[in-house]
C-alpha angles and dihedrals in degrees: 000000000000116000125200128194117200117179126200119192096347128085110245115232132205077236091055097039091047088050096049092046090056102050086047095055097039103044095039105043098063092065088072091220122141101254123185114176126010105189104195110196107187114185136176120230111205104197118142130313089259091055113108103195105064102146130055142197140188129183122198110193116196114217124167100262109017131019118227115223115203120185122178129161127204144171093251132037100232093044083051094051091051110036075055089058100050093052090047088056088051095048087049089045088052095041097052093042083047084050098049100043080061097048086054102041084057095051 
C-alpha cells in the first residue's frame, strides 16, 4: 500500500506526514482488502477565530474497481486525519462485507 500526503495552505511536517502514515497503516490494514493508493489532502481552512472546523482532511483510496472518497473536517489537524481514518475503515469494512453477501446470494 502506497500512501501519499498532499498539503494546501499548511506547511507538511515530517511530524504530520509520520502521523498520517501511521493512522493509514493502522486503521486500514486490519480490514484485510487489497488497497493500492491511499491519497491523503490535508488543508487548512483560515475562517474566523469562532469557526469550529478549521482543518480538513480527504482521503482518496484506490481499489480495483471504485475508488472510495472520504472527507472529514475538524478543529485540529491531527483529530481531522484520524477521525478521516476511522470512517475510511468503516467505508472499506462495509464495502468488502457488501462485497461478500453478494458473493453468497449468487451462489
Amino acid at each position: 500500500m502506497k500512501v501519499f500526503v498532499h498539503g494546501k495552505d499548511l506547511e507538511l511536517t515530517a511530524a504530520i506526514r509520520d502521523f498520517t502514515n501511521k493512522q493509514v497503516r493502522q486503521k486500514l490494514k486490519k480490514i484485510g482488502k487489497k488497497v493500492d493508493v491511499v491519497r491523503v489532502y490535508l488543508e487548512k481552512i483560515t475562517r474566523k477565530k469562532q469557526d469550529k472546523d478549521s482543518a480538513s482532511a480527504k482521503y482518496k483510496i484506490e481499489l480495483p474497481g471504485k475508488d472510495i472518497v472520504i472527507k472529514t473536517h475538524a478543529h485540529d489537524l491531527y483529530q481531522a486525519i484520524s477521525t478521516a481514518a476511522d470512517a475510511a475503515a468503516r467505508k472499506l469494512r462495509k464495502t468488502k462485507e457488501k462485497k461478500i453477501t453478494k458473493r453468497q446470494l449468487v451462489l
